[in-house]
N, C-alpha and C positions, 0 to 999 in steps of 0.2 A: 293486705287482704283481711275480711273481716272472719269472726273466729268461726266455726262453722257451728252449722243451727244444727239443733235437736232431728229437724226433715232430714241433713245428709249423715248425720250419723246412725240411724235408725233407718233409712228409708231403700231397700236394696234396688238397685237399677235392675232395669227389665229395657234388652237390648229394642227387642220388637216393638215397645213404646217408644223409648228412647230417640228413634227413627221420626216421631212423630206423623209416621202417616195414618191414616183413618182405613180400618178394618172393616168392611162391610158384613151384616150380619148375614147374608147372602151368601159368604164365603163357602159355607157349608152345603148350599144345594146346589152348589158352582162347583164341587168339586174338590174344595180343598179344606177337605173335611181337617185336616193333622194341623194346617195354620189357623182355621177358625179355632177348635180346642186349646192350640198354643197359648192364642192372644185374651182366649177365652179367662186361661187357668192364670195366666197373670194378671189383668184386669183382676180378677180373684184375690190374688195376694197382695196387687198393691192397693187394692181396698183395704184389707184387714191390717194392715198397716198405716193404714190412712186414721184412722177407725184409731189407732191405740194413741198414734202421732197426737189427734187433737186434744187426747187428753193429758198430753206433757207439758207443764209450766217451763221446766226446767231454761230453757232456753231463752225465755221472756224474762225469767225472774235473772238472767246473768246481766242479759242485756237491759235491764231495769236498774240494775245496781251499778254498772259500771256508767250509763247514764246519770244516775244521782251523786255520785262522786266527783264526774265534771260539774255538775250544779253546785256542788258545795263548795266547791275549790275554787271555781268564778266566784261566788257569792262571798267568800272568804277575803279572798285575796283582793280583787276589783275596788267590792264596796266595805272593806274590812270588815264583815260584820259576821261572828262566828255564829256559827249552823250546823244543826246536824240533823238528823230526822229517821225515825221511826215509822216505818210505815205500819207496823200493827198499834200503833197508840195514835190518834184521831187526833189528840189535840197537839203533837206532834207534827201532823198532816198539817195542820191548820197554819202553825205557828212556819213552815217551810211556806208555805203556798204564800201567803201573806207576805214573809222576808222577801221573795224573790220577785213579788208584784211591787211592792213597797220602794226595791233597790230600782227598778226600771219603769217607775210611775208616779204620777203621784200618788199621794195616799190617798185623800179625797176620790179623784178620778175612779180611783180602782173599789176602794168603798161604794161611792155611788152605782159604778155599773156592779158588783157585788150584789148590793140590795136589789139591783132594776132585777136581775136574774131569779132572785129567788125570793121575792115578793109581788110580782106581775106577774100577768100574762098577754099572751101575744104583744110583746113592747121591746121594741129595740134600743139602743142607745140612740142619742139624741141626734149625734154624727148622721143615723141613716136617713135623717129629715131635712140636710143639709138645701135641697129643692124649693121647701116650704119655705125656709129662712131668705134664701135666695128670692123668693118674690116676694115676699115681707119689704123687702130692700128694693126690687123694682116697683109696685106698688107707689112706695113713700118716695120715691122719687121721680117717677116717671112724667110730671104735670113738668119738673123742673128738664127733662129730658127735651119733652116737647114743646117749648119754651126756647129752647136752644136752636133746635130743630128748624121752629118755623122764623124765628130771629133771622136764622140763615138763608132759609130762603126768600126770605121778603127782602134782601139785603142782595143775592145773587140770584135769585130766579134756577138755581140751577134742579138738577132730579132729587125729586125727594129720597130715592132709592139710596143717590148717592149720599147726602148728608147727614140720614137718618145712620146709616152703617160709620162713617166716618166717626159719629157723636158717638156713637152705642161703641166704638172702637177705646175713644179717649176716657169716657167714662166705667169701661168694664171694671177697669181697678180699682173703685170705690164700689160698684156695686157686687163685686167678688167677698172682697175685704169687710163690706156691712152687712154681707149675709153669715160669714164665718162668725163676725165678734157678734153679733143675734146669736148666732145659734149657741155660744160659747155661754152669754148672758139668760141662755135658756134656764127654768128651771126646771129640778129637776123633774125625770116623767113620773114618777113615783110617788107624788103630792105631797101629802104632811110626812109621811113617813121617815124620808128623806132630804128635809128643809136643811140639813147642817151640811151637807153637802152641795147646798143651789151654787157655789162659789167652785166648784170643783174646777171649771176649766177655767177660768178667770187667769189663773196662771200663765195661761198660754197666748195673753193678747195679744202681748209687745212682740211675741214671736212669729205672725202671722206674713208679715213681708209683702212682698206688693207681685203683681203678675210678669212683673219685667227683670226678677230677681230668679234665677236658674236654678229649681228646686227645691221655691219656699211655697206654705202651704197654700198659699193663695194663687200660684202656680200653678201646683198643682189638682187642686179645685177645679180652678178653670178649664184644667184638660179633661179632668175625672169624666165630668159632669159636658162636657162639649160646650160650653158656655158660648166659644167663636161661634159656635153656630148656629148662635138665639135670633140672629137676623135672620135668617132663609125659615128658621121655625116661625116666627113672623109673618113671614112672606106667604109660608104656607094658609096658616089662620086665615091671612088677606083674603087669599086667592077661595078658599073655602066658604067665605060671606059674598063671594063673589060681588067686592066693591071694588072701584076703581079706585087706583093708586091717589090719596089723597091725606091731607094730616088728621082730619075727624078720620079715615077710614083706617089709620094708620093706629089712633087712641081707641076705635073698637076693638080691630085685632088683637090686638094688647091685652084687651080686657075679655078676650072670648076665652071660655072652656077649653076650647081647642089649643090654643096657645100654653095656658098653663099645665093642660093633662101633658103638652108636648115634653116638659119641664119633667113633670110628675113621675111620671115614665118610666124615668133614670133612676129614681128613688130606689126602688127596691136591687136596680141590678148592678149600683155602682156605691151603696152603702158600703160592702165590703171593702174595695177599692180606699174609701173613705175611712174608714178604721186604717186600716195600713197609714196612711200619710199621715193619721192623727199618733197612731201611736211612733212611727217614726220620729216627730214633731219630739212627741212628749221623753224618749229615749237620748234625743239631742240636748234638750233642755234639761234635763236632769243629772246628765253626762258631765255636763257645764258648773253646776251646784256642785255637785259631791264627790267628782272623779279628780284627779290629778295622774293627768297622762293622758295619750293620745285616744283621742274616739274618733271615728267614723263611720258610718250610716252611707247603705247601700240600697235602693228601693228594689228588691230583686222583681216583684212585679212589673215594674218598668223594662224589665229583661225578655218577661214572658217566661221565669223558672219556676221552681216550687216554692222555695223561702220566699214569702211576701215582703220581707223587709233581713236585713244581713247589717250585725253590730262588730263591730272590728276594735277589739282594744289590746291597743298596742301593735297591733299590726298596718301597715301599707295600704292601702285602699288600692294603689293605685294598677299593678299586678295585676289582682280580681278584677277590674273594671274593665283590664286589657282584653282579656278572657272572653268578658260578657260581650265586649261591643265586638271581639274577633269573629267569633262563633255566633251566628246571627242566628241561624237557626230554632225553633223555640218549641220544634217540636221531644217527646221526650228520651226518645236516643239521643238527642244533641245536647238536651240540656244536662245526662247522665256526662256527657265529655265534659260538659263543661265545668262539673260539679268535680272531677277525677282530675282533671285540669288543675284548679282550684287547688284541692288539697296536695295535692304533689306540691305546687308551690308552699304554702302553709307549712308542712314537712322540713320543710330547710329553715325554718326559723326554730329559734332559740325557745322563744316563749309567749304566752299571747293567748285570748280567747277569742273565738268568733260565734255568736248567737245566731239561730237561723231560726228564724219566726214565720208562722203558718199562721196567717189569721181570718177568722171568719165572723160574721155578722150576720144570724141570723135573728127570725123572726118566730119566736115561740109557741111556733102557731099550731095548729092540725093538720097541716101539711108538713111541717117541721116533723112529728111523730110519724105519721105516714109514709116519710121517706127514711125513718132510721138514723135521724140526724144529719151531722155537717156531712160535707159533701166532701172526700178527698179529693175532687177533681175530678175532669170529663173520665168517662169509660174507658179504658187502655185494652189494645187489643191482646189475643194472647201472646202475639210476634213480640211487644212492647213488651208484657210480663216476663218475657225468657230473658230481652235486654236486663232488664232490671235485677233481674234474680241470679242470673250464672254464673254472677263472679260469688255472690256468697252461698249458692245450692249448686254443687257439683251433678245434681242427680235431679234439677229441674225440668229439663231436658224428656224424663219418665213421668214426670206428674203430668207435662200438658198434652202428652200423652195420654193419661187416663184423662183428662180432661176433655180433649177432643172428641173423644173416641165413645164420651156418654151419647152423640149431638143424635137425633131420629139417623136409624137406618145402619149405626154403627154399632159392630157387638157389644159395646155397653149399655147400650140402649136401656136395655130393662134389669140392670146390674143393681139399680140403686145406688151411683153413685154421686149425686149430684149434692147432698147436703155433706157429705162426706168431703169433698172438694171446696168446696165454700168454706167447711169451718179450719180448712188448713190456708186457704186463703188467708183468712181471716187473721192469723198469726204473722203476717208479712203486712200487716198496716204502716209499722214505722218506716217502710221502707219506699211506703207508696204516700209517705207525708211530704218525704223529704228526698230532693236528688242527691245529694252527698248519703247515701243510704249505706255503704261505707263506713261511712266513720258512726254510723247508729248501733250503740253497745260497745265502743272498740276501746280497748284497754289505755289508761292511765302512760303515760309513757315521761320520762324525764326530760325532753327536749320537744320542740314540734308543738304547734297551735293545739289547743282543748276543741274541740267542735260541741258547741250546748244546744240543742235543740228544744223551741218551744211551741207553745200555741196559744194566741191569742184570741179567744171565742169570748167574742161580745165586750171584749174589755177586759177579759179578767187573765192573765197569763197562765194557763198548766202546764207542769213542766213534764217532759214525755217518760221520764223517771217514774212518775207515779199514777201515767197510764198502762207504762206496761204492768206494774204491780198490781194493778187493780183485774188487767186481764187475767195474769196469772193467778190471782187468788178466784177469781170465775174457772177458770179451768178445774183448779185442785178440787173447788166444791162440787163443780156440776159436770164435770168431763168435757166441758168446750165452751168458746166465749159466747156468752150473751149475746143477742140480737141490741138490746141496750148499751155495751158497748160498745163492737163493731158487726155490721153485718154487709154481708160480700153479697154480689148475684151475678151469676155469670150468662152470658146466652149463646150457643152456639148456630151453624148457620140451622134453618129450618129444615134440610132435608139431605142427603147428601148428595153430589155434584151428577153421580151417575145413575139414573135411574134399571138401567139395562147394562149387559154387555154389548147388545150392540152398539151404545154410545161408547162404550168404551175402546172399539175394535175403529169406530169410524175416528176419534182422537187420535189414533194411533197412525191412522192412513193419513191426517191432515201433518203426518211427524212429530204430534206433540206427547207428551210425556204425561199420560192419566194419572197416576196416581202421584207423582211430585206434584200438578196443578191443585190434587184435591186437595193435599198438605196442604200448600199456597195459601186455598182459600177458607180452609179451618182454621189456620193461624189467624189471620185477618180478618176473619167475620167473627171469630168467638170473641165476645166482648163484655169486660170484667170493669163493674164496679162498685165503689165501696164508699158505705157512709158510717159515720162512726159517734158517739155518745150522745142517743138520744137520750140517754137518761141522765144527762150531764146537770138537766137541775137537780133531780134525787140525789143524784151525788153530792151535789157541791150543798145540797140540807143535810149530808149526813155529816161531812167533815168540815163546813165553813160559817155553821151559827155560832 
């Protein structure tokens, strides 16, 4: 059990919340004047506790410290290379950030996207163009495609349908594999700035593998990215010029808008995806250099969980793997078993670290600020947030209660509690990063796996150690985190379930249970979520020049 938060030690339960049903502000001309006042007076208190709640570090700054202990201890022991860091001295910061990007990357790599981050705008790493490179590659080959193509059929007579798929089949692993080592040969996007790093991925050629290799990155590309299904995008193009099936009609589709925007598509929404395989890639290969002793690489993406990718040294793989393919499940009550699952095994070992990497790829754009930054993932409802929270908030149970209980129509309505709620939200990020949310802050122990959680934004690793420090000194300064940090938003449903009592007397007569349904459906329509360091390049100018 993780130690408990600054919320349960401060935060007194209020039964009547507690219950989580929804109080109608009505209660009071209905008659029940002594429960409206009740739930009145403690919506009251658990506001003004909410209210002091957000301005407590304390809790972030434990769980920030016992996080950076496991990163030094990996970083020590793994890649022997001794560490330690201060978070109030910068160049401190600088010299930890860089060790632990350095120990799991290469240097170049991590340099280049470094610079792309905080010398560009709107510019991603080169990974998220992976499309463009891709037809770079069909392009310069495609004359030799169609070549083949119609060889074949002047030869068999048979459907073009069928030997154009057959060829496009035998050939995907050359045109897989010449769009990554392009894209690898890319320089960098950053122009002169950045010329000492045009060699950065170059590293990674030999390690690219082919599509028939179970897990390598050209494998993986090809699923990323739905490559199997460049013929029926084809097909489509065809059918759009509305020509009949023929080999010039076949070399225009090819060549239409339509066909390539079909490609392009992907670009923006499977770059991410792309970062994960690469930096997997790159954590394998470097494991190999400088480790002595066992690694293994888990794509947890490929699971459907939170960690986009899961590093094992010295540990088993094979356990964990049982778990993920057991529990098929992927949504995030299942993936919390499967994470609890996990670590209980973990537990019985002697010794060993496992990295749990979050990673994102964005585009530094005005939508980027707009939304508050990365995304920790779809909106959870608040049924999903009570999963997540109960085992380390005894007294969770009373917040979504005040949470509910803001939505139109319910006595909080005009309480003002709605910014008050968000910035205690707000202090439960690490837990909404990652599903081993457990072992997030949990004490040093002398036996039992380390769990190091990280985040991979754009290439550059930060380690959760010195996001939560970062929150906690916003709090100490300003009574509650930043919008630049993190910022939460919650919506509940638009009205509540009962407009009248007579809906509620006729519920009653169909035998159904009114006020558990309304619970029901406040749980499940209040929907929470959370984006986190849009000021991640102010940041990374202030502690990474």
């Amino acid at each position: 059990m993780a130690t408990p938060t600054q919320f349960q030690k401060k935060y007194e339960r209020s039964k009547s919340l507690a219950d989580m049903y929804v109080y109608y502000e009505r209660l009071k001309q209905d008659g029940y004047t002594q429960l409206y006042y009740t739930v009145k007076k403690n919506l009251g208190i658990q506001r003004g506790s909410l209210k002091e709640l957000q301005k407590t570090s304390e809790n972030l700054r434990r769980m920030g410290a016992m996080e950076k202990a496991k990163e030094t201890a990996f970083i020590q022991k793994v890649f022997r290379k001794p560490i330690s860091v201060d978070f109030d001295d910068r160049k401190s910061v600088k010299e930890f950030i860089d060790v632990l990007n350095e120990a799991m990357n290469f240097k170049d790599l991590y340099k280049r996207n470094l610079q792309l981050l905080l010398k560009t705008d709107k510019q991603k790493t080169t990974i998220s163009y992976y499309p463009s490179y891709f037809i770079q590659a069909w392009n310069d080959y495609s004359d030799t495609l169609w070549e083949k193509v119609a060889s074949e059929f002047e030869r068999t007579g048979r459907s073009l349908d069928i030997i154009f798929e057959e060829q496009l089949k035998k050939d995907m692993n050359f045109l897989v594999v010449d769009g990554i080592e392009r894209m690898f040969r890319a320089q960098p996007e950053l122009g002169q700035e950045a010329q000492q790093y045009a060699d950065a991925y170059k590293a990674l050629l030999g390690s690219i593998g082919t599509i028939d290799t179970p897990g390598s990155l050209a494998q993986q590309f090809k699923d990323i990215y739905k490559l199997d299904a460049l013929g029926d995008s084809l097909k489509k193009a065809l059918k759009a010029e509305k020509e009949k099936i023929s080999l010039e009609s076949y070399k225009k589709a090819a060549g239409s808008k339509k066909f390539k925007d079909s490609l392009k598509v992907q670009q923006g929404q499977r770059g991410g995806i792309a970062l994960e395989a690469i930096e997997n890639l790159c954590v394998q290969v470097i494991s190999q250099m400088k480790i002595n002793g066992k690694v293994e690489t888990i794509r947890g993406g490929g699971y459907g969980i939170k960690p986009d990718n899961m590093y094992l040294y010295g540990i088993d793989a094979g356990p964990i793997v049982d778990v993920l393919e057991r529990i098929k499940d992927t949504d995030r009550e299942h993936n919390i078993e499967k994470a609890e699952e996990i670590n209980r095994y973990l537990q019985t070992l002697d010794d060993g670290f496992i990295v749990y990497s979050n990673a994102k790829n964005y585009t530094m754009s005005t939508k980027f600020f707009k939304e508050a930054g990365f995304s920790a993932g779809a909106e959870i409802s608040a049924q999903t947030y009570l999963e997540v929270m109960k085992k380390v908030n005894k007294n969770v149970r009373t917040f979504i209660g005040v949470m509910i209980n803001s939505m139109k129509g319910a006595v909080g309505e005009n309480m003002d509690l709605y910014d008050t709620v968000c910035q205690n939200l707000a202090q439960d990020i690490a837990m909404m990063l990652f599903d081993d949310y457990e072992t997030v802050g949990k004490d040093l122990r002398k036996t039992g796996v380390k769990s190091i959680h990280i985040m991979d934004l754009n290439g550059v690793f930060l380690p959760l150690s010195f996001f939560l420090d970062l929150m906690a000194r916003a709090i100490d300064e300003i009574g509650r985190t930043p919008e630049g940090l993190v910022k939460v938003e919650y919506k509940t449903p638009k009205k509540i379930k009962y407009d009248t009592n007579e809906e509620i007397r006729q519920a009653r007569a169909r035998g159904e249970a009114p006020w558990a349904l309304q619970k029901e459906e406040a749980l499940r329509d209040t929907k929470i979520s959370y984006h986190f360091l849009k000021d991640f390049r102010d940041i990374l100018s202030q502690y990474m020049k």
